[in-house]
Each structure stands twice: as structure tokens, then as C-alpha cells.
N, C-alpha and C positions, 0 to 999 in steps of 0.2 A: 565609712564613718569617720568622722573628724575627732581625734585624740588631742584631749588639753593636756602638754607638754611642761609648760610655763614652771607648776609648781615644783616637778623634778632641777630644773635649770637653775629654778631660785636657790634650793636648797644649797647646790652643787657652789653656787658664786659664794654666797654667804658662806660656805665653808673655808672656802679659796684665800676670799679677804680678812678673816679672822686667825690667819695664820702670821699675816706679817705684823700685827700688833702687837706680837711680842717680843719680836727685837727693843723695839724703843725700851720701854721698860728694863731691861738686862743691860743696858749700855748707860745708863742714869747714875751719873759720880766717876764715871769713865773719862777718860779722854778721847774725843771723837773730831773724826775729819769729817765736815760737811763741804762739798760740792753745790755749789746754787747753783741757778739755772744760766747763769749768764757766762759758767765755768770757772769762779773767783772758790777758791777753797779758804774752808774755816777751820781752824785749829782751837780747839777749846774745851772746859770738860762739862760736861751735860749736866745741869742741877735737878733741872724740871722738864715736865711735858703737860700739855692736855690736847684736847684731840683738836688747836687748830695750831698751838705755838708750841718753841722748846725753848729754854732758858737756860743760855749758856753762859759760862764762866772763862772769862781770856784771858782775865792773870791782872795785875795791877790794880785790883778793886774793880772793873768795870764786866759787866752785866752787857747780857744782849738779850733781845729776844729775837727767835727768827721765823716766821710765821712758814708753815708747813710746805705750801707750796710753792714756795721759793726754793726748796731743795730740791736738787737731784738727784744725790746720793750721800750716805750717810754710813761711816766704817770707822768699827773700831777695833779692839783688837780684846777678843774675849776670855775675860780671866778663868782660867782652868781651876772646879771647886776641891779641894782635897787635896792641890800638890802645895 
């Protein structure tokens, strides 16, 4: 007998992807290094997000936006709450 599968696996990803949405969020007024895909790094501090761009801040009055999937990696360094 043929056993449909599918819905266990869906559930399983969806759980998977729903975990890394919450870094962005917590690094928001931070200072973050972006990596783009071509290997050029961004030093700047994070203003905004939504689910295709971030809107960052580099200092001198000037703004960027940098559309999501243009990044590679994204690190910042996360403030410890209580100390």
C-alpha cells in the first residue's frame, strides 16, 4: 500500500524555515556585517527589514537598501540582555 508522506515533510521544513527569521529581527539597530554574494562586505547598522529588503544605515547621512538575496552572510555581534 502506497503511504502519502508529503504532509509529515511539509510540516518538518516549515518548521526548519521558521527558525531563521528570527535572527534578522534581534540584530535591527545593531551594527552588522553583510557579505554579498560577489564577496564585497558591508559595515553598517541595520534600521529596517521586510521579507525582501534591509535598510541599512553607513554613517554620513546615507541609507542603502540591499535586497535579500544579494547576501551571503550576515553577523553581528549580539548584545547580552541583563549585563
Amino acid at each position: 500500500m502506497f503511504m502519502d508522506t508529503r504532509g509529515e515533510g511539509e510540516e518538518e521544513t516549515k518548521k526548519e524555515t521558521a527558525r531563521p527569521k528570527q535572527f534578522i529581527p534581534k540584530a535591527v539597530g545593531q551594527k552588522v556585517t553583510i557579505r554579498l554574494m560577489d564577496g564585497r562586505p558591508l559595515i553598517a547598522k541595520l534600521e529596517s527589514h521586510n521579507n525582501y529588503e534591509l535598510l541599512l544605515d553607513v554613517g554620513k547621512g546615507k541609507k542603502i537598501i540591499v535586497f535579500k538575496h544579494a547576501i551571503s552572510t550576515l553577523e553581528y555581534e549580539a548584545q547580552d540582555e541583563g549585563r
